[in-house]
C-alpha positions as CSV (number, residue, x, y, z in Angstrom):
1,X,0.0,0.0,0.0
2,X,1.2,3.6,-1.1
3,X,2.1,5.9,2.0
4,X,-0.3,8.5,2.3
5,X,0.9,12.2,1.4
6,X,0.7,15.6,4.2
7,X,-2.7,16.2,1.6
8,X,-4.3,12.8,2.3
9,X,-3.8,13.1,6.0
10,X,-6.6,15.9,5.8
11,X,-8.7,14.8,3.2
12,X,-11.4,12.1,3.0
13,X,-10.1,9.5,1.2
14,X,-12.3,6.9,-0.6
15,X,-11.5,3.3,0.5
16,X,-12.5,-0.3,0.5
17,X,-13.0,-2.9,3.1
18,X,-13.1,-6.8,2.5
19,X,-14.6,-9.4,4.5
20,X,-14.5,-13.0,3.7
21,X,-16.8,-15.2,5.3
22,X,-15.4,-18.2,5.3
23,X,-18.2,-22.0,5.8
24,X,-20.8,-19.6,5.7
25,X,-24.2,-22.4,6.2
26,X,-21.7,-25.0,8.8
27,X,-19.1,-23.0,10.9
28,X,-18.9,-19.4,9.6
29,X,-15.2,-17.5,10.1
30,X,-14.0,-14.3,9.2
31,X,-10.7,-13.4,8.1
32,X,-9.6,-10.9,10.7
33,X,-5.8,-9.5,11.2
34,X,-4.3,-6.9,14.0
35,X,-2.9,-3.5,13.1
36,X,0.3,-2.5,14.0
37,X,1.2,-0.5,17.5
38,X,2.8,2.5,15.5
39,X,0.1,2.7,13.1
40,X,-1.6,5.8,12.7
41,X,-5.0,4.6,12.4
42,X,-6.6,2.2,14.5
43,X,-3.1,1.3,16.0
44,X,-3.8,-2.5,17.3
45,X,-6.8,-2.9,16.9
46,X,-8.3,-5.9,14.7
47,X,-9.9,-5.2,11.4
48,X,-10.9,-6.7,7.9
49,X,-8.6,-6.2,5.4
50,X,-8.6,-2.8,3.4
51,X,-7.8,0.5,2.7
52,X,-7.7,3.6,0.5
53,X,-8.7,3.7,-3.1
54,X,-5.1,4.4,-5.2
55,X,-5.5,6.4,-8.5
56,X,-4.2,3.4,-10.3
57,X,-7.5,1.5,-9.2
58,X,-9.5,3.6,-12.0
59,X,-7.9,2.1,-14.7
60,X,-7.9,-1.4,-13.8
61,X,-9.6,-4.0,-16.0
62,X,-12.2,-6.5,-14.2
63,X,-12.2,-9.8,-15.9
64,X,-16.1,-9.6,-14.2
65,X,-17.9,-6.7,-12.8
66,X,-20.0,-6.1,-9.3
67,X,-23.6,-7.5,-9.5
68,X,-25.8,-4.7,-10.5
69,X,-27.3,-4.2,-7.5
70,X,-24.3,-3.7,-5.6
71,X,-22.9,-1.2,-8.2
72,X,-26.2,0.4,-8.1
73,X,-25.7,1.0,-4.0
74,X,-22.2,2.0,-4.4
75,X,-23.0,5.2,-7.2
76,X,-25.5,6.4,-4.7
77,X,-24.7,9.8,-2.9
78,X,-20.7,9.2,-4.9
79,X,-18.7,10.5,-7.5
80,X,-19.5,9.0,-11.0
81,X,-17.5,6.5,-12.2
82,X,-16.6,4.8,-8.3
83,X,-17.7,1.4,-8.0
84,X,-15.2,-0.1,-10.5
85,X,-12.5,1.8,-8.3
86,X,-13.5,0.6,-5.4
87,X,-14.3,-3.0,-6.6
88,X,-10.5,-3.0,-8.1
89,X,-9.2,-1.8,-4.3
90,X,-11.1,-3.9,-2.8
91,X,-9.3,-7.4,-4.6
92,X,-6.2,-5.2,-4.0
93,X,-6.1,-4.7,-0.5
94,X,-7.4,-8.2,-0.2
95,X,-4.1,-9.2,-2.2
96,X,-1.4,-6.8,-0.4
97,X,-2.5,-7.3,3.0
98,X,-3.2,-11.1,3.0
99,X,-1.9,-12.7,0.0
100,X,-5.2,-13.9,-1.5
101,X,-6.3,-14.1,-4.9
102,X,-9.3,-12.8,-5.7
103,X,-9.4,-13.1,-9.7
104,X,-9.6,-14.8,-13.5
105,X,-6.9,-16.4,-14.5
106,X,-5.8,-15.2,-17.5
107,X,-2.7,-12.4,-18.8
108,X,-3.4,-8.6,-17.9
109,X,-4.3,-6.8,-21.0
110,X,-2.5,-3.4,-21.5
111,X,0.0,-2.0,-19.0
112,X,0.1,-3.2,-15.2
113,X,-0.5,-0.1,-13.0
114,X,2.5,0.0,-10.3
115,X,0.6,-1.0,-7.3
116,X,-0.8,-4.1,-9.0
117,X,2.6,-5.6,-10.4
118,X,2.6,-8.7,-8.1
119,X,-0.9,-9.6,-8.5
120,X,-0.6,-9.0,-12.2
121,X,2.1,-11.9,-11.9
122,X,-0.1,-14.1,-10.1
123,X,-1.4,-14.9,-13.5
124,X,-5.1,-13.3,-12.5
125,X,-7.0,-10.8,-13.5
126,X,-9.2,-8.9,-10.5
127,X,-12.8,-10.6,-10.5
128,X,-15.5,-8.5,-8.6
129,X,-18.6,-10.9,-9.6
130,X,-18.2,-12.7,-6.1
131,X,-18.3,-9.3,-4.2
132,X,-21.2,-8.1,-1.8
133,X,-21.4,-4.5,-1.0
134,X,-22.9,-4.5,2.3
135,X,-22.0,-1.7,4.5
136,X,-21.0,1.9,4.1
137,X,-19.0,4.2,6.8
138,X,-17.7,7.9,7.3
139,X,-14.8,8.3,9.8
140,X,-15.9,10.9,12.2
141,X,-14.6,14.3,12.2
142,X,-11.6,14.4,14.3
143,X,-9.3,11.4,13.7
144,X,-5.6,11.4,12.2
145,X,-7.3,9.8,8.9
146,X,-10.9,9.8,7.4
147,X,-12.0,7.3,5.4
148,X,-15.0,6.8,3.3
149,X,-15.1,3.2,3.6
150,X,-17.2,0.7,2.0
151,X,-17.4,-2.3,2.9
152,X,-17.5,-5.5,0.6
153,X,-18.5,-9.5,1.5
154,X,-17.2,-12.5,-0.3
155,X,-17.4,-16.2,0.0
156,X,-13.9,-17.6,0.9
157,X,-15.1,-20.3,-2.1
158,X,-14.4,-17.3,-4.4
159,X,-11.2,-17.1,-3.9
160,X,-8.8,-18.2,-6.2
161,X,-5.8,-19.0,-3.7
162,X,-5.5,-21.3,-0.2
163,X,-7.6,-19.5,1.7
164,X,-4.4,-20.8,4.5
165,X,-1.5,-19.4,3.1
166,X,-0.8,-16.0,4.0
167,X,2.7,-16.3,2.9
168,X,2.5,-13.8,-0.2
169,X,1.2,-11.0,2.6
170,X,2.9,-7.8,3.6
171,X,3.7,-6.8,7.3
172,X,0.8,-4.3,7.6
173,X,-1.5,-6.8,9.3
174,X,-0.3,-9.4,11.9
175,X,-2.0,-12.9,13.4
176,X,-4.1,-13.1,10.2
177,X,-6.4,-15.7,11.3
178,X,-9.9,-17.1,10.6
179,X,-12.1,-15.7,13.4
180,X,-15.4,-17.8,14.1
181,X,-18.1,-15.2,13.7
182,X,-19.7,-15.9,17.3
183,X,-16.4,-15.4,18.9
184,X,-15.4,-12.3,17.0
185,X,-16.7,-9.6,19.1
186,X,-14.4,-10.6,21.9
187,X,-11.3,-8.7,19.9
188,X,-10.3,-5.6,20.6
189,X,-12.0,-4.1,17.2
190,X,-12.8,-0.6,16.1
191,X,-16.3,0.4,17.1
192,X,-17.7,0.4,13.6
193,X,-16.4,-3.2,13.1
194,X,-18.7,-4.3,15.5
195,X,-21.2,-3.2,13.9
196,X,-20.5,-4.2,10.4
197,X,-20.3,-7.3,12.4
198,X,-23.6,-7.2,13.8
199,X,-24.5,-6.7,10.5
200,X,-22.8,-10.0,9.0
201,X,-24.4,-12.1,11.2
202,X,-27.6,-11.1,10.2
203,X,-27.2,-11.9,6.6
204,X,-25.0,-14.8,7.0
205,X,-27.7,-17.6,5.9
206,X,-28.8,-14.9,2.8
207,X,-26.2,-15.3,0.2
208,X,-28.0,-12.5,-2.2
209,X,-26.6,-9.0,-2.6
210,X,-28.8,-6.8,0.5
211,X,-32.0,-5.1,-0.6
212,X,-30.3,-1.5,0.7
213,X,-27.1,-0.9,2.2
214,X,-26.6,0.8,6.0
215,X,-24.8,3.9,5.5
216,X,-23.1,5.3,8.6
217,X,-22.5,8.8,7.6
218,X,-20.4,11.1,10.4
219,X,-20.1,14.9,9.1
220,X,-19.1,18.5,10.9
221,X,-22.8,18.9,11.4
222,X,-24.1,15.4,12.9
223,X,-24.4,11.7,12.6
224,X,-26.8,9.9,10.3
225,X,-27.5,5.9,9.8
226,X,-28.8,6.1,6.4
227,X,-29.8,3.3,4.0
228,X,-28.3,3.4,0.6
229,X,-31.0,1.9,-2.0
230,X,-29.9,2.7,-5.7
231,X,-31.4,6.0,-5.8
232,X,-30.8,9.3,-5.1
233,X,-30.9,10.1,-1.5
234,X,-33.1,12.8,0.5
235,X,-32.2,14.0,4.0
C-alpha cells in the first residue's frame, strides 16, 4: 500500500474494506488480522482487510464486474464512475495485506498499474462478480485519517488461492487468522467493526446482494444511519 501524502492526512479518502466469510451455512469464520502498535489509524486494533482507493484503481480491467445491484448502491450519494475503483481496491487490499487471490486467470491486457505488479504476476486478472457490497461508513470528524469506507463481503469459495496461506502478505496486518463469527466480538476491534459485524451475522444464511445498504455517515454537522438503495438520497 502507497504511504499517504501531508494532503491525504486531511482529506477524505475513498477506500474499500473486505470481509470473507469463510463455511458460511456449517461454521462461519472471518478473516480478521491486527494492526500495527505504530500505526496511525486504529493502531492494534483488529480489522478486515482494506484500505484507500489508489489512483491506479480507476484504470484497472475486471475480468467480471459487481452484481448490478451492488454497483447500483455504491454510485449512490458518490462520484460517477466509483464502483469499478473501489471493486478494483477492494481485490487489492485483499491481495497486499493477506496474499489472496481474488481473480480470473488469464494475462493482464494493456500495461500493469504499479501497485498491482505482483498480482498481475499471479497470472489473475481482478474478479469482482463474487463481491457483496454490504456496509457503508464515514470516519468521524476528528481522527488522524478519514475514510470513506465501504465495505464489501465474499465467500472464501471465491477465492482463487489457499484461503491458509498468508505467505504472499505484507507486514501491515499481523496474526491473520480465521475468526469464528460468534467469537469475533471478543477482539479488541474498532467500534464500527462491531457493527459491520452485527451486520454480517444477520445476513449470514442470505447469500444475495442486501436489498439496501446501511450507511453510517459522520459529518461536521451530525451523525446519520442512512440506508443506501440505488437511488438518489433525501435528508
Amino acid at each position: 500500500m502507497s504511504l499517504p501524502s501531508a494532503e491525504d492526512k486531511t482529506r477524505i479518502r475513498n477506500a474499500a474494506t473486505v470481509i470473507v466469510l469463510r463455511d458460511r451455512l456449517s461454521n462461519p469464520r472471518i478473516l480478521m488480522g491486527q494492526r500495527g502498535a505504530k500505526a496511525v489509524f486504529m493502531p492494534n486494533k483488529f480489522v478486515f482487510p482494506g484500505g484507500a482507493v489508489d489512483t491506479g484503481d480507476a484504470q484497472v480491467p475486471l475480468a467480471a464486474p459487481l452484481p448490478e445491484v451492488c454497483a447500483d448502491r455504491l454510485s449512490e450519494d458518490a462520484a460517477p464512475g466509483l464502483a469499478g475503483a473501489l471493486a478494483a481496491a477492494a481485490v487489492r487490499e485483499l491481495w497486499e495485506e493477506t496474499g489472496l487471490v481474488l481473480g480470473h486467470p488469464c494475462s493482464w491486457p494493456g500495461d500493469v498499474p504499479p501497485d498491482w505488479q505482483s498480482f498481475a504476476a499471479t497470472g489473475h486478472v481482478p474478479d469482482a462478480s463474487a463481491l457483496q457490497f454490504v456496509f457503508r461508513a464515514l470516519t468521524p470528524p476528528g481522527r488522524p485519517r478519514r475514510f470513506d469506507a465501504r465495505f464489501f463481503l465474499v465467500d472464501a469459495e471465491a477465492l482463487r488461492s489457499d484461503p491458509d496461506d498468508f505467505s504472499a502478505a505484507s507486514d501491515e496486518l499481523s496474526h491473520l487468522q480465521w475468526v469464528p463469527l460468534e467469537r469475533a466480538r471478543s477482539f479488541d476491534m474498532p467500534f464500527i467493526t462491531e457493527v459491520v459485524l452485527a451486520e454480517i451475522q444477520g445476513r449470514v444464511g442470505d447469500t444475495n446482494p442486501p436489498a439496501s445498504v446501511p450507511f453510517f455517515k459522520n459529518n461536521d454537522e451530525e451523525s446519520l444511519f442512512l440506508r443506501l438503495r440505488g437511488h438518489r438520497m433525501t435528508e
